[in-house]
C-alpha positions in Angstrom: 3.6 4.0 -7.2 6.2 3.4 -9.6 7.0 2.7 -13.3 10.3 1.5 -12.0 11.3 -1.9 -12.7 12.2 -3.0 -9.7 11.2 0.1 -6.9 13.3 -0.1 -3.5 10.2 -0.7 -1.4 6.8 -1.0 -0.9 4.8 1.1 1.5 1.0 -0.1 2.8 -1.2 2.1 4.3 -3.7 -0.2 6.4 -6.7 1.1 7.8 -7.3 -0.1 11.2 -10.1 0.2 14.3 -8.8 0.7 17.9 -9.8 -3.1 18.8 -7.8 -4.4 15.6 -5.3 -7.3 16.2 -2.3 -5.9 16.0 -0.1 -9.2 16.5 -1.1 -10.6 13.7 -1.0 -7.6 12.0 2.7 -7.1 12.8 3.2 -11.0 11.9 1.8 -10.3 8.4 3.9 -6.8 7.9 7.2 -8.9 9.4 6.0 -11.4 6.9 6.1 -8.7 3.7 9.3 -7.3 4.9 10.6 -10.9 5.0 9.2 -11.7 1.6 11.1 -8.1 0.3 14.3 -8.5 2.0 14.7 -11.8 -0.3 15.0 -9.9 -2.9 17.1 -6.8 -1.4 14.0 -4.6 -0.8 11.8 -3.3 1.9 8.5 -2.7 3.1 6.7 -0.3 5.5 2.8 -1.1 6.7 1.8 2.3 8.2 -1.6 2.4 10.4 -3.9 4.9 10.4 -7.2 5.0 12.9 -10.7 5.0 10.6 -10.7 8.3 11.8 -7.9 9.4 10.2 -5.2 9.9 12.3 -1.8 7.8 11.7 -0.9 5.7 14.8 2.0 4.5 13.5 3.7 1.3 12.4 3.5 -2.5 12.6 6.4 -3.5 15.0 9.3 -5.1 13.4 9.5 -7.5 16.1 8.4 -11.0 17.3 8.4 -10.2 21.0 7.0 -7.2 22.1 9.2 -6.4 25.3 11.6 -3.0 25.9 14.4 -2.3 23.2 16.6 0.5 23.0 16.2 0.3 19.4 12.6 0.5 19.0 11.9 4.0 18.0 8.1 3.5 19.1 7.0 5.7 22.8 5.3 2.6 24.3 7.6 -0.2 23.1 6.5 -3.2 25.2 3.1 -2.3 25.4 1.8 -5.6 23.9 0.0 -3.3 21.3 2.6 -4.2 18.5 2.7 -0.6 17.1 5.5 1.3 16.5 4.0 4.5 17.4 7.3 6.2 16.1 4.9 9.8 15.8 8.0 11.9 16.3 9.6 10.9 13.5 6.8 9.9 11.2 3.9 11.9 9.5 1.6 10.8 7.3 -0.3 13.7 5.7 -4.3 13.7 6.0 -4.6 14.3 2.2 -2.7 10.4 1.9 -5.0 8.9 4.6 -8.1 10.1 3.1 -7.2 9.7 -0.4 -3.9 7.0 -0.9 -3.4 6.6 -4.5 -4.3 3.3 -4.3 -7.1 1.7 -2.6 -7.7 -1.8 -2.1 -10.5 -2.6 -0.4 -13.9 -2.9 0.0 -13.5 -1.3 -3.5 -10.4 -1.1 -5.8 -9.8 2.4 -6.6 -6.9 4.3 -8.6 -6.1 7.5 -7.9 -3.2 7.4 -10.5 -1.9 5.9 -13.0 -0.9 2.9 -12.1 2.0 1.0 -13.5 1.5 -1.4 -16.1 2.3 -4.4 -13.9 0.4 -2.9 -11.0 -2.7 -2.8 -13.3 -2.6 -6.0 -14.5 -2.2 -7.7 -10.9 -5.0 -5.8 -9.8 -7.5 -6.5 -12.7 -6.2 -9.2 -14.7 -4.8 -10.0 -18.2 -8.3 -9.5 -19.4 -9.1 -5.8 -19.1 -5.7 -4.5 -20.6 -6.8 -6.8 -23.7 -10.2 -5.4 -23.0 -12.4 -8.6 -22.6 
C-alpha cells in the first residue's frame, strides 16, 4: 500500500482451495487488468493454496491452449494458472499476514492510505460517526 496518488499497480493476493474456479477467476483478474490498463496501470492477482503455499497467477489469457509466451510450466492445462514458480515467490510471512485483508473480516495490518481507508469503511468513520 501506497500514499501515492496514483501507484503504478495493484497487486491481490486471493486465497484459493484446490477445487476453486479458476476460469472465472482468471476472467475477473483479466477483467481488473483491463479496468487498470484504461488508465495506464497494471494489476497482478497472485494465488496462494489455504495452506499457504503460492501457486501462482491468474492467466492473462482467454483461451487456455500452448503459448510460447506464457511463463506458466503447464500452460494449456485448462487450470488457468500461471504457475510461473520460477520466477515468482511470494514470502510465507505475506501469505499468512498480507497487509491488507479483505475478507471474511477486514483487517489492516498498516496504515492504510487515506483513500484506501475511506473506501474500505466509509466517509463515516474518518468523521467518526
Amino acid at each position: 500500500m501506497t500514499d501515492k496518488a496514483s501507484p503504478k499497480d495493484a497487486d491481490v493476493l486471493v486465497t484459493v482451495k484446490d477445487d476453486a474456479k479458476f476460469e472465472l477467476l482468471s476472467q475477473l483478474g483479466r477483467k481488473l487488468k483491463g479496468a487498470a490498463q484504461t488508465r495506464n496501470l497494471g494489476a497482478d492477482i497472485f494465488l496462494a493454496s489455504d495452506s499457504g503455499a503460492y501457486v501462482g497467477r491468474t492467466c492473462s489469457y482467454r483461451e487456455c491452449h500452448f503459448r510460447r509466451a506464457c511463463r506458466g510450466t503447464q500452460c494449456g492445462s485448462g487450470r488457468w494458472i500461471c504457475n510461473d514458480l520460477a520466477i515468482i515467490c511470494l514470502p510465507d510471512g505475506l501469505i499468512a499476514e498480507p497487509p491488507l485483508e479483505l475478507w471474511p473480516n477486514l483487517v489492516a495490518r498498516t496504515a492504510l492510505p487515506a483513500d484506501t481507508f475511506r473506501m474500505l469503511v466509509g466517509d463515516e468513520a474518518c468523521r467518526g460517526a
